[in-house]
N, C-alpha and C positions, 0 to 999 in steps of 0.2 A: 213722292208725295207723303207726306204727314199730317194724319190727322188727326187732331186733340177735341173728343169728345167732352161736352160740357162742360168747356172751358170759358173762361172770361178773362182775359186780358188784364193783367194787375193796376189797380189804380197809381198816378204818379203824384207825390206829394207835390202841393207847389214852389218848394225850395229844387224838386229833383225836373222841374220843367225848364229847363235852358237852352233845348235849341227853338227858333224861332221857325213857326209856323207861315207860311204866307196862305191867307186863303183871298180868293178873287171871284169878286160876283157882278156881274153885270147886270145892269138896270136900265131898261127902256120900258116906260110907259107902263109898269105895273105900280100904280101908287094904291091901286086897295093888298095890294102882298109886299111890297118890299119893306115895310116897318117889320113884319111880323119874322122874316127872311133874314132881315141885319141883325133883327136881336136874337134871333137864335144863334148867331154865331159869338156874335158880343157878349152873350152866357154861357160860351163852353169853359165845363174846365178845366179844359186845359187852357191857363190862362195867356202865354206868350204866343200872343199870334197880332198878326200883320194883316188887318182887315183892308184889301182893296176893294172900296167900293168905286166901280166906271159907270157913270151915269151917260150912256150912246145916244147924246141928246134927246132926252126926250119930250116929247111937247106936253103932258098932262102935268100931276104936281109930285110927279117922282124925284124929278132934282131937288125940289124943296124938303122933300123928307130928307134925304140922301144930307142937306145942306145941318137939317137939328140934325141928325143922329152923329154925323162929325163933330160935330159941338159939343158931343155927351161925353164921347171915347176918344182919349186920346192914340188910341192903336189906329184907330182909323185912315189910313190915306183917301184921299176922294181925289178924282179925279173925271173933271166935264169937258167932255170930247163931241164933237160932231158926228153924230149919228153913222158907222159904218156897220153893222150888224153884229154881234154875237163872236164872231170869231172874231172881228178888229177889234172889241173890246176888250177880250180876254188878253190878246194879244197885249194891248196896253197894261193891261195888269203885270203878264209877262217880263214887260221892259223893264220893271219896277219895283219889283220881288225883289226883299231881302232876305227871308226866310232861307235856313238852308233843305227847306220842306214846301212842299206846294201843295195847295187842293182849290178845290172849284167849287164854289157854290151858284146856283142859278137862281136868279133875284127874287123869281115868283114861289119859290118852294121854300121848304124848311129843316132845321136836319136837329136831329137829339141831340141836349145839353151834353152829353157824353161822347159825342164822336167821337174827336180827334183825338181827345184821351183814349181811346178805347183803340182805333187805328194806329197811335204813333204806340201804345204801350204794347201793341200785337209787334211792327212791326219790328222793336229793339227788342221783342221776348227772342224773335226768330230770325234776326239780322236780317231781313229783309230789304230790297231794294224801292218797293211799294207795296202799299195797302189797298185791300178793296174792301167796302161791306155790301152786304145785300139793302136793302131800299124797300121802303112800303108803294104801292101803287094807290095814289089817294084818289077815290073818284068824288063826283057831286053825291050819290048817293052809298060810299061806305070806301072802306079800305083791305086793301090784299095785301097782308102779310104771310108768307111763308118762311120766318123764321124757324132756324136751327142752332139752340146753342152752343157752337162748336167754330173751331178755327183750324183751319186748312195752310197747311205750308206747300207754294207751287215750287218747285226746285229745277235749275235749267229750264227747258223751252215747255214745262209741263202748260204754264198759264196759258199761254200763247196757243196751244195745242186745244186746251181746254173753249178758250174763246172764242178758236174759229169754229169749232164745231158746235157753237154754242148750247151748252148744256146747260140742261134748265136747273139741274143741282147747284148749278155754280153760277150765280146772278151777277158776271163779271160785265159784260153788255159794251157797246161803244161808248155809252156816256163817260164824259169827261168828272163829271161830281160828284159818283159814289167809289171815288179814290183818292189817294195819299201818296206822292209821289219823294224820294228823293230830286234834288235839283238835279243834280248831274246826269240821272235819268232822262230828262228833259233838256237838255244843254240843245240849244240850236234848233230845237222842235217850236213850232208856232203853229197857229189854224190858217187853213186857206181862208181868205177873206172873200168877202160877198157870194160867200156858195152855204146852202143849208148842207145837212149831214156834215158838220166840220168836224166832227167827235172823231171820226172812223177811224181816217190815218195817223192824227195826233194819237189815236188808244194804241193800235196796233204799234204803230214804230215804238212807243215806248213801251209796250208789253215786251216786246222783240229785245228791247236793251234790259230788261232786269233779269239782272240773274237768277232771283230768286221773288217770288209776290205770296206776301200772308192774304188769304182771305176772311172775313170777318164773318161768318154764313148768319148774323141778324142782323134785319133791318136797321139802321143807326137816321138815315136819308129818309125823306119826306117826298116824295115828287107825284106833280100833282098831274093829274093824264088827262083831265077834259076841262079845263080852263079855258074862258071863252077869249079868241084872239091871239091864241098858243099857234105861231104858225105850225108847229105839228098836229095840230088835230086837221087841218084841211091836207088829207093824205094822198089822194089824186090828183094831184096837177101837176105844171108843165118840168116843175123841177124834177122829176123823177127821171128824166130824160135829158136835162142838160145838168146836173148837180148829183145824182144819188148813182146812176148807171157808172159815168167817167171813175166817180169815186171809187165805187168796188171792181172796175176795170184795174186802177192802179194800186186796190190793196193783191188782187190777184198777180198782178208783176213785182211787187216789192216783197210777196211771198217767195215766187221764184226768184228774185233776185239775191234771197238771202239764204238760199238753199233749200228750200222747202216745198218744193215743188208737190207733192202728198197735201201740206197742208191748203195749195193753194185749188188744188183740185176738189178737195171739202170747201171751200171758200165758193167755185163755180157752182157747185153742188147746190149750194143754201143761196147762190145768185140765181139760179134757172128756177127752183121751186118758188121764189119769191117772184119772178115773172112771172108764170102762170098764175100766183096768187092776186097777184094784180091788173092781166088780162079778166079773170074773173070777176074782181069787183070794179072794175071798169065795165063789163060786158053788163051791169048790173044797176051801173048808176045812170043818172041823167045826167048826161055832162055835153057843155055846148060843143067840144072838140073830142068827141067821143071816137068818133072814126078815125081820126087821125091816130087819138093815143092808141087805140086797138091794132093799128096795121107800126105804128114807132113799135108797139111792144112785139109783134108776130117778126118784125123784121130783126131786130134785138137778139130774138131766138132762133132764127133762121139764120143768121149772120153766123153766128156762134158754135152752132149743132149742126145743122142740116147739111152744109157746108163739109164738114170735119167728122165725118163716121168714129172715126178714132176718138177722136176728144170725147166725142158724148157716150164711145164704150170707156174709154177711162173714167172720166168723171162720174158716173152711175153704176161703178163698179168700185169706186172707192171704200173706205174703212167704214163708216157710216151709212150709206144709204141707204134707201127703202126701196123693194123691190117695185111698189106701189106708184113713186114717183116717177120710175125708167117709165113704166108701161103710160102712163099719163100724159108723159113725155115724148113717147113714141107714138100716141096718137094725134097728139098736136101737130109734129112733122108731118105727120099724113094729112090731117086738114082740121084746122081750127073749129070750122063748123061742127066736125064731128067731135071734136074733143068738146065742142060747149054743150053738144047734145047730151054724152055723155054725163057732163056734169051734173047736167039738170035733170037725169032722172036720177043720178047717185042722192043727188038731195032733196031728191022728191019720194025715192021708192027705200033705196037701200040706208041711209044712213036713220031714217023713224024704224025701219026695219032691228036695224042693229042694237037702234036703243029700246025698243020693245025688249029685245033677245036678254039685251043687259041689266033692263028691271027685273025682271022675272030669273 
C-alpha cells in the first residue's frame, strides 16, 4: 500500500484527454432527477466520454427527457429498451461500450464536474487497473461527507482484502458507481439479471482481477440514500431471502474458489452479523410475514453454524472479529428468545448507560 497524503490528482489538459471514457446510467421512472443526473456527467471535464443513457422502459416522462438531452450532446448514445431492471440495463450499456474505460452512473444521483478527471488522472499517476472514490451520503435533511484528501495505491489482492473486510477508512462498498474501471478488467463480467444486490459479484470478481486499484479517499459521487420509491430504502422484504442470501452464499465460494479461503471466512463473518442484525429489526417492525421472515432468518443461521461447530470456531476466530459478536452469536444458538431478551435490555439498560459513561 501507498499512501499519498494531500494529494490531488493532476489535472489533464483537453488535448492530453484521448482515451474514451464510457460511462453508463440507467433510467427508469426518475424524471424529477435524471436531467439533473445527465448533465452532471455531460459537464465533466474530462471531456471524451461515451454517455449511455438506457432508458428500462419507463412509464413517467423520463424517456422524454432522456429523448432532448440526446438532442443537446452528441456523445450521447440512448438507448430504449423494455423494462428488465437495473442490471439488464447496465448490461445493455455493457454491449455497447466503446470506451477503452468504464464507469457507472445511476440515474437518480449526481457526481462532481471533476470526477472522472480526478479518477482517470489518479489512475495513470499510479498505473492502476481501476479507480474508486469515496461518495457523499445525500439525505432529505443534510449530507455525510467524510472526506480525506489523500490517495491510496491498493497493490495485488490489498483492495480486495481491504473490501471484504469492509473498512470504513476505505469507502470501496459493492456499489458499481463510485468506480472507474479499465475494460479488460471487466471482459466477460455482466449483472445477474432480475435479482436486486446486482453490484456484489460484478464488484468483487472485478476487484479480484486488478492488479492494482488507486483509491480516491474524497467524495467526487453524489448518491442519494432516502429517495422515495428507491427500491433500497424498503430494506426488509422477501428479497433478502431469495436475492441478497444466494448472493453472498456465492461471493463466499468464489472467495474459496480463488484461493482465499481466510478472506472468505471474514466474508461469513460480516454474512452472520448482518443476520442477526436483521433478525432484529425484523423482531422490531410490523411486517405482515413477520414470522415467517424470523424462523427463514433463525433457520439461515442454524443451517450454517449450529450444524458445523468447526465453521462457526473458525469464522469467529478470524483476523477481524469481535469477541462481542461470537458471544451474541452463541446465545442465539442457544435460543433466539433469549438472545432477543438480551437484546432488549442491552438497549434499554446498558447502551443509555455507556453513553452517560461517555459524556461525562
Amino acid at each position: 500500500m501507498k499512501i499519498l497524503d494531500n494529494h490531488i490528482p493532476a489535472a489533464i489538459a483537453p488535448e492530453e484527454q484521448k482515451e474514451l471514457i464510457s460511462i453508463i446510467a440507467a433510467v427508469y421512472n426518475i424524471e424529477n432527477y435524471v436531467e439533473r443526473g445527465v448533465n452532471s456527467i455531460m459537464n465533466q471535464t474530462y471531456k471524451n466520454l461515451e454517455i449511455i443513457l438506457v432508458d428500462d422502459g419507463s412509464t413517467d416522462g423520463s424517456a422524454g427527457i432522456c429523448d432532448r438531452l440526446a438532442e443537446s450532446d452528441d456523445r450521447i448514445v440512448l438507448i430504449h429498451k423494455k423494462n428488465g431492471g437495473l442490471a439488464d440495463a447496465r448490461n445493455a450499456g455493457l454491449a455497447v461500450a466503446k470506451g477503452s474505460l468504464i464507469g457507472f452512473v445511476d440515474g437518480d444521483d449526481w457526481i462532481d464536474e471533476d470526477m472522472y478527471e480526478k479518477m482517470y488522472s489518479a489512475l495513470l499517476e499510479q498505473n492502476a487497473d481501476m479507480a474508486v472514490c469515496r461518495y457523499r451520503q445525500v439525505y432529505k435533511d443534510g449530507v455525510l461527507d467524510e472526506s480525506v484528501q489523500r490517495v491510496i495505491l491498493f497493490e495485488g489482492d490489498e483492495a480486495l482484502r481491504y473490501y471484504v473486510e469492509e473498512r470504513d477508512e476505505y469507502n470501496i462498498q459493492n456499489a458499481a458507481w463510485n468506480k472507474l474501471y479499465r475494460k479488460e478488467v471487466l471482459k466477460d463480467l455482466s449483472f445477474p439479471t432480475g435479482k436486486w444486490y446486482e453490484d456484489v459479484m460484478f464488484t468483487t470478481r472485478a476487484i479480484s482481477r486488478a492488479k492494482s486499484c488507486v483509491y480516491l479517499d474524497t467524495a467526487c459521487y453524489n448518491y442519494i440514500i432516502d429517495r422515495e420509491g428507491s427500491i433500497m430504502n424498503n430494506r426488509i422484504n422477501s428479497r433478502i431471502f431469495t436475492d441478497l442470501i444466494p448472493t453472498y452464499r456465492e461471493k463466499t465460494e468464489f472467495l474459496k474458489e480463488i484461493g482465499r479461503p481466510d478472506l472468505a471466512d471474514i466474508h461469513d463473518y460480516f454474512f452472520y452479523k448482518r443476520m442477526l442484525i436483521f433478525y432484529n429489526k425484523i423482531k422490531k417492525a410490523r411486517l405482515p410475514e413477520k414470522r415467517k421472515y424470523l424462523n427463514e432468518i433463525t433457520s439461515v443461521i442454524n443451517g450454517g453454524l449450529a450444524q458445523n461447530r468447526s465453521d462457526f470456531d473458525r469464522i469467529y476466530n478470524c483476523s477481524i472479529a469481535n469477541p462481542n459478536e461470537k458471544r451474541k452469536m452463541n446465545i442465539f444458538l442457544k435460543s433466539p428468545k433469549l438472545y432477543w431478551f438480551v437484546m432488549l435490555i442491552n438497549d434499554a439498560l446498558i447502551l443509555p448507560l455507556k453513553t452517560r459513561k461517555a459524556l461525562h
